[in-house]
N, C-alpha and C positions, 0 to 999 in steps of 0.2 A: 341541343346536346345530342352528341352520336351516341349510340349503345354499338356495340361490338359480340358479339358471341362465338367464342372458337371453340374448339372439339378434338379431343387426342383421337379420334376415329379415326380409321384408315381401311385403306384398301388390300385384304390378308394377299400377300404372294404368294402364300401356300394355298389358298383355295383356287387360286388366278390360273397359276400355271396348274395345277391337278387338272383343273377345267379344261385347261387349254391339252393338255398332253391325253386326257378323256378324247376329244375330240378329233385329236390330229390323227389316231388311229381311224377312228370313225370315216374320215373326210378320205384317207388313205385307200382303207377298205374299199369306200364308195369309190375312186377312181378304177382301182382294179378291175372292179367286179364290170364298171362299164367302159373299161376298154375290153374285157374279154366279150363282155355281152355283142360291142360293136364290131369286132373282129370275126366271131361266130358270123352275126347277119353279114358282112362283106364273105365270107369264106360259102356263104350260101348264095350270095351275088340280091341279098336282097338291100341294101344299099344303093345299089344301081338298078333298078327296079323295086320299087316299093308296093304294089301290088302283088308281089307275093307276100305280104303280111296278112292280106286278106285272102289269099287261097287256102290255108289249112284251118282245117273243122277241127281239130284235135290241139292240145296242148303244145307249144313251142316253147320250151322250158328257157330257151332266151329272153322271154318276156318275164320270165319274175327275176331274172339274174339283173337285166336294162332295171325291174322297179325296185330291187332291194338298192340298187348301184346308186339310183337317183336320190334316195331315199335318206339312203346313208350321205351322201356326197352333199346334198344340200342342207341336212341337221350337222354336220362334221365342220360345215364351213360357217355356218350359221355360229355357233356351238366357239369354234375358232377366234372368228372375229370379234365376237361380244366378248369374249374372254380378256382379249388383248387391247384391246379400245376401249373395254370396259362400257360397252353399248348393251343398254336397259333391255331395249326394243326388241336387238337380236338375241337378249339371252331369254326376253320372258318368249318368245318366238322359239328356242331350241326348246325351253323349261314346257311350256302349253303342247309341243309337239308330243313330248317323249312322254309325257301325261294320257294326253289321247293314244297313244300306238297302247299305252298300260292296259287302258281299261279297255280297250278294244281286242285285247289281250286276252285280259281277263271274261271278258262279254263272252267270244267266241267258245270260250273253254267252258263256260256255264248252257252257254244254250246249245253245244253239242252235245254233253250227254244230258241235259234233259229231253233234247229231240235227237235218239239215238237212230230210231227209224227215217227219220226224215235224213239226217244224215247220211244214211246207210244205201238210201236209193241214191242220193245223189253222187256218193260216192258210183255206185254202180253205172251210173249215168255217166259218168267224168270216163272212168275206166274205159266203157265200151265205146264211146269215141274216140278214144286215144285208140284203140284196137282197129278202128275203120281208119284210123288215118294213120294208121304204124308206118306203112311205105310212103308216105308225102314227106317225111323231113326225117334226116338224118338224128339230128337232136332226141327227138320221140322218140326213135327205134331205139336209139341205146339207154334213154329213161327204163322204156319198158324191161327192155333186155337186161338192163340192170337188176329193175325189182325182181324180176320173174327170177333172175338165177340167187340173188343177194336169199330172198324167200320161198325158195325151191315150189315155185308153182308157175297155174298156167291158166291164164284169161282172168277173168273177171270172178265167175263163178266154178267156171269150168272148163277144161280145153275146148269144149265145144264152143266157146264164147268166140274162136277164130271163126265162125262161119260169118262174124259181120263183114269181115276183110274181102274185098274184091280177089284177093289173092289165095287165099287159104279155104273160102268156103268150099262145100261140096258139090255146089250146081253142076249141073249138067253142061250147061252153055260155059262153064269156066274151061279155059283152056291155059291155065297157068299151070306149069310144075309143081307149084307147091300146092294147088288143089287137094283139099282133104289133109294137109300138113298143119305144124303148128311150126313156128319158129325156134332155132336151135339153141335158145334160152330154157325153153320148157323144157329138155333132153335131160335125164340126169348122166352127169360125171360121169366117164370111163378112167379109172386112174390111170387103165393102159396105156389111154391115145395119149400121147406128148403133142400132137397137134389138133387144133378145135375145127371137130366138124361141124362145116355151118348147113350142111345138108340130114343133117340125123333125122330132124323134125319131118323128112318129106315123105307124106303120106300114111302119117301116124294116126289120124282119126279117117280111114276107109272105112267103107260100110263091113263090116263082120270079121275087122281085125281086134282083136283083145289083145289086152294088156301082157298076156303072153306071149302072144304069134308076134307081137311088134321087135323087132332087129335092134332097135333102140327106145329102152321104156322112157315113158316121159312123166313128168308131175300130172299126178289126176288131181290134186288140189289146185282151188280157184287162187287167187292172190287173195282176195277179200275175206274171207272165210281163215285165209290163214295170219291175217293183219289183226283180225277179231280177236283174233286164239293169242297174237302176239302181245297186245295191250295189255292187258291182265297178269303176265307175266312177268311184264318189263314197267310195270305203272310207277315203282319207286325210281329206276331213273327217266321215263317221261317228265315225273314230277323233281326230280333234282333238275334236268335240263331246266326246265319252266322257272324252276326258283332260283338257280342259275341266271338267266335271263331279267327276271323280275330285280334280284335286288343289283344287279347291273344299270339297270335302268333308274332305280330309286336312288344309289348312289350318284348316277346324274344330275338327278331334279334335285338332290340334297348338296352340290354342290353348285349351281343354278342360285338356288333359292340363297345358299347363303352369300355368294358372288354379289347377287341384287340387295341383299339387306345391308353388304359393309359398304355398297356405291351411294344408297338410297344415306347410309349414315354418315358417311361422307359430305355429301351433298346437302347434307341439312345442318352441318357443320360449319358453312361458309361465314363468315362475319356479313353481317345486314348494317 
């Protein structure tokens, strides 16, 4: 004698496609990001020369555009697929990912301000190389150029942080123009000029020129010192961003998770 057992279970199409349309931004996103990423390194001719990946010391902010691109682009598809085949494999694969990115999430944000000093150097650390390597990529100059005007300061600590730069410090042996300058990020705002001097900054830290004699004043605050000063001010939306982000993420795994339990009840539902 056969025994039979059927099951009104089914597969929700409202979790299916949610899932699926979560994702297609996701997988979108990730294309974007790494066509612009690739487009950057061909516009820097590093494509066609790949050894210049390994020339700069300092941050090429293409490199986290190429990992967020990948990132996304392979969870998105991942995430896509499982959704519409209705594959275990690739959803507990999207589901285990977006889990670890959480808590890794979460990790980072705990053991930065419990080691707020350790932090704090290596942040100084990160900065002043980016300042030795400002002139090696275009990308970095305009990072920096960005924070320093976005945060109306200059260097690290301090303008004098330019003396790492082959180009800006005060030696003797330098024989650059910009010697003893900072770059014309640090400059504050003239509402006058209608056009942007990109020479303001030259020769703005000489030896026994002050903050008055200078033709064009410049930020005496460091970036870091003024990023410190900005946390504390701005912590409730740090912390909406983060929680933002966080139940984005959990709505994922919650839609994940219940994708695998109506396939899992599905499948257990077959006649034997």
């Amino acid at each position: 004698m056969h025994y039979y057992r059927y099951s009104t279970a089914e597969v929700s199409c409202c979790y299916k496609y949610l899932l699926f349309s979560y994702n297609i931004i996701f997988w979108l996103s990730g294309v974007v990001l790494l066509a612009v990423g690739l487009w950057a390194w061909s516009e820097k001719g590093v494509l066609s020369d790949i050894t210049k990946v390994t020339r700069l010391h300092g941050f090429d902010p293409v490199y986290l555009v190429l990992l967020v691109g990948m990132v996304m682009f392979v969870l998105g598809f991942a995430g896509c697929v499982g959704a519409l085949r209705e594959n275990i494999c690739l959803l507990k694969f999207f589901c285990g990912a977006i889990v670890l990115i959480f808590f890794l999430e979460l990790a980072v944000a705990v053991l930065a301000f419990l080691f707020q000093d350790w932090v704090r150097d290596r942040v100084k650390e990160f900065f002043e190389n980016n300042i030795k390597a400002y002139r090696d990529d275009i990308d970095l100059q305009n990072l920096i150029d960005s924070l320093q005007k976005a945060n109306m300061c200059c260097g690290a600590q301090s303008p004098d942080d330019w003396n790492l730069n082959e180009y800006f410090n005060c030696t003797l042996d330098n024989n650059s123009r910009e010697r003893c300058g900072v770059p014309f990020s640090c400059c504050t705002p003239d509402p006058a000029q209608s056009v942007l001097n990109t020479q303001c900054g030259y020769d703005a830290r000489l030896p026994g020129i002050t903050s008055i004699a200078r033709s064009t004043p410049i930020y005496e605050k460091g970036c870091i010192p003024v990023l410190e000063g900005w946390l504390p001010r701005n912590i409730y939306i740090v912390a909406g961003v983060f929680l933002g982000i966080s139940l984005l993420q959990i709505f994922g795994i919650f839609l994940a998770r219940t994708l695998m339990s109506d396939i899992d009840a599905v499948k257990a539902g077959f006649h034997i």
